[in-house]
Every structure is written in structure tokens, then in C-alpha cells.
N, C-alpha and C positions, 0 to 999 in steps of 0.2 A: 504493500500500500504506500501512496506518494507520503512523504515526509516532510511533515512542516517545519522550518526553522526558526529562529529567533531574527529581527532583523538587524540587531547588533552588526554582526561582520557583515552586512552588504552594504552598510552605511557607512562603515569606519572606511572601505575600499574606495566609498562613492568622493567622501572627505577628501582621500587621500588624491582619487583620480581627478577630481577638481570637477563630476560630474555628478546626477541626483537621481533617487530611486523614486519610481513613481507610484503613489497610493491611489490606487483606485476603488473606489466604494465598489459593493456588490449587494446587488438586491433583488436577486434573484438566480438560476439553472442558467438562464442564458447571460446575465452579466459575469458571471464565474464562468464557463464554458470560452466566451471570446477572451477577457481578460489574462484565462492562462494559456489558451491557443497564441493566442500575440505576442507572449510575454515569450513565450518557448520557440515562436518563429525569428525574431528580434536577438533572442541570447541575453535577456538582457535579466537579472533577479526583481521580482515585482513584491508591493505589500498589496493585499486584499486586506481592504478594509471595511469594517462591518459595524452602523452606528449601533445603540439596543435598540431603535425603533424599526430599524432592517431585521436586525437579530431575531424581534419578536415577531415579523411579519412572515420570515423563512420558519418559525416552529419550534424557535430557541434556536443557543447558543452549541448546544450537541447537534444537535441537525445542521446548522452550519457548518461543523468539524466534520461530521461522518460525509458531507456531501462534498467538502474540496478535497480531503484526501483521497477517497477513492475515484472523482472525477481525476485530479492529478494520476491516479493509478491506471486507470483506462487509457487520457490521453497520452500517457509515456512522459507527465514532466518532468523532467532532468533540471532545468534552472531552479535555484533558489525560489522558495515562497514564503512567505511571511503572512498568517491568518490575524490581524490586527483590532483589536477592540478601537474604537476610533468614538472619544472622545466621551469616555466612562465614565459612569458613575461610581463611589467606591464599591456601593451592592455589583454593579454593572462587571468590573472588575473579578469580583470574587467568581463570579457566574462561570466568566470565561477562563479562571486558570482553572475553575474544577471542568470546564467542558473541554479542554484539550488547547485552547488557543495556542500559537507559540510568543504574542505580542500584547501587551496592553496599552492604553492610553487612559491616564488617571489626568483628568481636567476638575481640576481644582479652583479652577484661576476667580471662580466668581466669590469663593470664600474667602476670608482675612488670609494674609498670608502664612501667618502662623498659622494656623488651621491646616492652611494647603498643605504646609511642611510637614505638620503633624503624620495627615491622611498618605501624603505621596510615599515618608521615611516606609510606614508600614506594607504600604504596597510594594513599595522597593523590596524588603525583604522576601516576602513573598513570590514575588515576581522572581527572583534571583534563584531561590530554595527551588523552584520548578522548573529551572532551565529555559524561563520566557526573557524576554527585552521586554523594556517598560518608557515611553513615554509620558512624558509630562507636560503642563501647559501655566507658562506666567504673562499674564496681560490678555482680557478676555480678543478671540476673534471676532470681527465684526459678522454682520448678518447674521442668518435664523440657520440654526442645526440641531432638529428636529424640538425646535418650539423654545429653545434660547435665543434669546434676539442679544446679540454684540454690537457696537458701534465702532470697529475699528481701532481700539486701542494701541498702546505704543507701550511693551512690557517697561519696567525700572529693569535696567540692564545689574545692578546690587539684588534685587529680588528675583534676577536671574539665576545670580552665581550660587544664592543660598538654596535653589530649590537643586543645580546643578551639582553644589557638592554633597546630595543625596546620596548620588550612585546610579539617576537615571542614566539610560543608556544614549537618549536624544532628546531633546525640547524643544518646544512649540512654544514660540513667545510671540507677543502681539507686533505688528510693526507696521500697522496703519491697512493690512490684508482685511476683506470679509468673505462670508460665505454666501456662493452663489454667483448671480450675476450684478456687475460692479453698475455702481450708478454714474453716469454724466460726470457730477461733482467730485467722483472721488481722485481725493489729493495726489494719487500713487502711493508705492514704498518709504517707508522713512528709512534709507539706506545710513542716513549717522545713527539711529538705534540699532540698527542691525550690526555694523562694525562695534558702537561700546560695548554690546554685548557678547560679542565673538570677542574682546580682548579680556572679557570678565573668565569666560567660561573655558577657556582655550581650545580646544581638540577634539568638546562636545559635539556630535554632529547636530545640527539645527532644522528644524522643518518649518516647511511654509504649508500653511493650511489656505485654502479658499485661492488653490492654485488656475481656476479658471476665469479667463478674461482679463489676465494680468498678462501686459505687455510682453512678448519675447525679450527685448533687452533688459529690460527690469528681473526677467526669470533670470535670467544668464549671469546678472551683475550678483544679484542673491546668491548664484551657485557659488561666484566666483569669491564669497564673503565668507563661507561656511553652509550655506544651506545642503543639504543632503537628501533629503527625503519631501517631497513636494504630492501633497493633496488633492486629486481630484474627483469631482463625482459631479457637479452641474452639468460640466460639460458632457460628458456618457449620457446623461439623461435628456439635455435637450438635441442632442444627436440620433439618441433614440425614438424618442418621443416624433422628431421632423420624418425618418426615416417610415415611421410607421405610419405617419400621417401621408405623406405621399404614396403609400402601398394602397392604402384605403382609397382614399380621394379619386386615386387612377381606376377604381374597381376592380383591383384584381386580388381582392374577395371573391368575387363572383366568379373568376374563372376557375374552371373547374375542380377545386378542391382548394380554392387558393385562402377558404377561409381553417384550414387545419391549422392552427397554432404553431406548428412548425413549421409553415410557411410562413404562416402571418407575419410572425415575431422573427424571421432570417432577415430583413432588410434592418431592423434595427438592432439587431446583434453584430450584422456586418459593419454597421455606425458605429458601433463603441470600441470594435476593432480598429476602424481607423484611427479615430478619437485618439487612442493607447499610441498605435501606433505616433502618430504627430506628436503629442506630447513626447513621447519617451527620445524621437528625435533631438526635440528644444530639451529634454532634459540630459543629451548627452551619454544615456545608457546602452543604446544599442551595442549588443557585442561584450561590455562587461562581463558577462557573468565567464566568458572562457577564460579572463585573464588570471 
């Protein structure tokens, strides 16, 4: 059966190659099916990431596990994968190192920071005692992830280092990013947060969340700072979502069988393959995983 790993070593490599691993949300048979057929066409090691409101929609957090590893086992995947809790609760947490995850993410960031520090230390442990990577999160991200509304904040790069000298394995810190699609108004990157906090943390690798609709150069200059590991899922969705809607629109439902779900739903599974695909270019991974 395919083997999940911790994303620890694909990120420390991503750091070191001055390139970024890409997280892709799954919410579903067919967003798990293209994401690791791409991932395994490209050579490149990927995170699946799973919020608790995907988690609970696939049938829990074992049903999640039982279904990428023996999909990984079917499709023959040889690259790296990383099954990632994306943006946990600390209950959320616990769920998935007893259902097999190999990755957590404890988002703290809206509690005092003491607090955060309290909850992450513990997860830390935990997380480590299981042979998982653990993410953490200081400075909330802006937009809505699954019904947290963020405004784009800009972490304190000192409230950085103390959630960093935990033992997390990588952090999510805020630096003017949101989730979703970006508005008109918004400012960009704040690339001086980004650097004070890459001189706080040293070697940490960093992720950028709400990777979609942020400029190619601004992704590139992020890599080029420390970031390692970069977030996406809007974009998968409203890829899929266009790709499905043009199938319909064109009527080819109606031709002859073309309403079987496994028609239906291929134009938009072929969308999130691209999707992967283009991203994982701008994010410099292709080919990775041989070296």
C-alpha cells in the first residue's frame, strides 16, 4: 500500500533548492485521483491537503487515509506525498494523528499568543512521538477558510520566532496573503515582513497560504525569501467548477451517456490537473522529487 510521509524532508530540499512544494486541497475521489496522477507525471513530491470541513464531507478523517493510500497503491505512486491536516483545530488535530495523517497544521493564530504557544508546544510533541511534520500558523490569513473570515494580516516576525522555537517543522505566518480570490484593492505581499521574519527564524521553511491569484513575480520573490511550501485550492475549484460548467452548457449530458458521472466530472478533473500542473511550474518543482 502507497506510503505517506511526513513533509518535513520535501520542504527542507524545497528550502535548500530555492524552489516550493505545492499544497493542494482535496475534496473529493476525483480531486485526489488528478492531484497525485500530476504530481507522479511532473516528478515533483506534493502535500494533499484536507480542511475538517472537506475531512467531514469525504466521511472523516480515516476515510481520507484509507482512500489516498490505496489510491497511491493502485496508481503506482513512487513520489513523495504528504496527507496534511490544513488549518486545524487542536480537537481537529488529534482526529488526524489517531486516523493515520502523516502532517498536521495547528492554526492557533486567532488565540493570544501565549495560548497559541501553549496548544502548538503540545501538538508539537505529539506530532513528533508519531512520526508526523507539524505546521503552525502566526498572524491570522486573510479571507474565509471554511467560515473564519481573516483580513490579511502581517505576523510580528518576534511572535514568529517564539512559536518557531517550538520545534514546528514549517510556518504559516501572515504577510498581507488571503484566502481565495484577491480583491481589486488588495495591497500585495509585504515582502519587509517576510525577510524580518526569515532573519528571526533562520532555516525554518515558511509557507504561503491563499496561494491563488497572487502574482507570478511576487510567488517567485516569496520563494526566493524562504517560502517552501505554497497553498492552493480556489484555484482547483474554480477550474473545476468553469470546466464542468462548459460540459453542461455544451449539452453533452445529453449525448449518449455523457450524463454518467464519470464523464461528467472528467473535464473538470482534467482542470485541476492543469491547474497543478501550472502552478507546480511557477512553483519551480517539477522534476524535484529525483534529485
Amino acid at each position: 500500500m502507497g506510503r505517506l510521509v511526513p513533509a518535513t524532508e520535501m520542504l527542507k530540499k524545497a528550502l535548500e533548492g530555492k524552489y516550493a512544494i505545492g499544497h493542494f486541497n482535496i475534496n473529493n475521489l476525483e480531486w485526489t485521483k488528478a492531484i497525485l496522477t500530476e504530481a507522479q507525471e511532473l516528478n515533483t513530491a506534493v502535500i494533499l491537503g484536507v480542511s475538517e470541513g472537506a475531512g467531514k464531507y469525504m466521511c472523516g478523517f480515516k476515510t481520507v487515509t484509507n482512500m489516498v493510500e490505496c489510491m497511491m497503491d493502485e496508481l503506482n505512486i513512487t513520489v513523495p506525498v504528504a496527507l496534511h491536516l490544513d488549518h486545524g483545530t487542536y480537537e481537529g488535530c488529534l482526529k488526524c494523528i489517531d486516523a493515520g495523517f502523516s502532517s498536521i497544521m495547528f492554526d492557533g493564530s486567532h488565540f493570544p499568543i501565549d495560548e497559541n504557544i501553549e496548544k502548538t508546544k503540545e501538538l508539537v510533541r505529539l506530532a513528533h512521538e508519531h512520526g508526523m511534520s507539524i505546521e503552525a500558523e502566526v498572524g491570522a490569513i486573510g479571507g474565509e477558510e471554511d467560515g473564519v473570515v481573516g483580513k490579511g494580516e502581517c505576523a510580528d516576525p518576534d511572535e514568529c520566532k517564539r512559536i518557531a522555537d517550538l520545534g514546528v517543522d514549517f510556518l504559516a505566518a501572515g504577510i498581507g496573503n488571503i484566502h481565495g480570490v484577491y480583491p481589486e484593492n488588495w495591497q500585495g505581499l509585504s515582502f519587509d515582513t517576510l525577510a524580518a521574519i526569515k532573519e528571526k527564524i533562520g532555516d525554518l521553511p515558511l509557507v504561503l497560504h491563499g496561494g491563488t491569484g497572487i502574482p507570478e513575480d511576487m510567488i517567485k520573490k516569496a520563494i526566493s525569501l524562504g517560502v517552501s511550501k505554497i497553498n492552493v485550492n480556489t484555484e482547483c475549484q474554480l477550474a473545476f467548477a468553469k470546466a464542468t460548467r462548459e460540459y453542461i452548457e455544451a449539452g453533452k449530458d445529453h449525448e449518449k451517456k455523457g450524463f454518467d458521472p464519470r464523464k461528467l466530472l472528467k473535464p473538470g478533473t482534467e482542470a485541476i490537473m492543469e491547474t497543478v500542473k501550472t502552478k507546480c511550474e511557477m512553483f519551480g518543482s517539477i522534476g524535484s522529487a529525483a534529485k
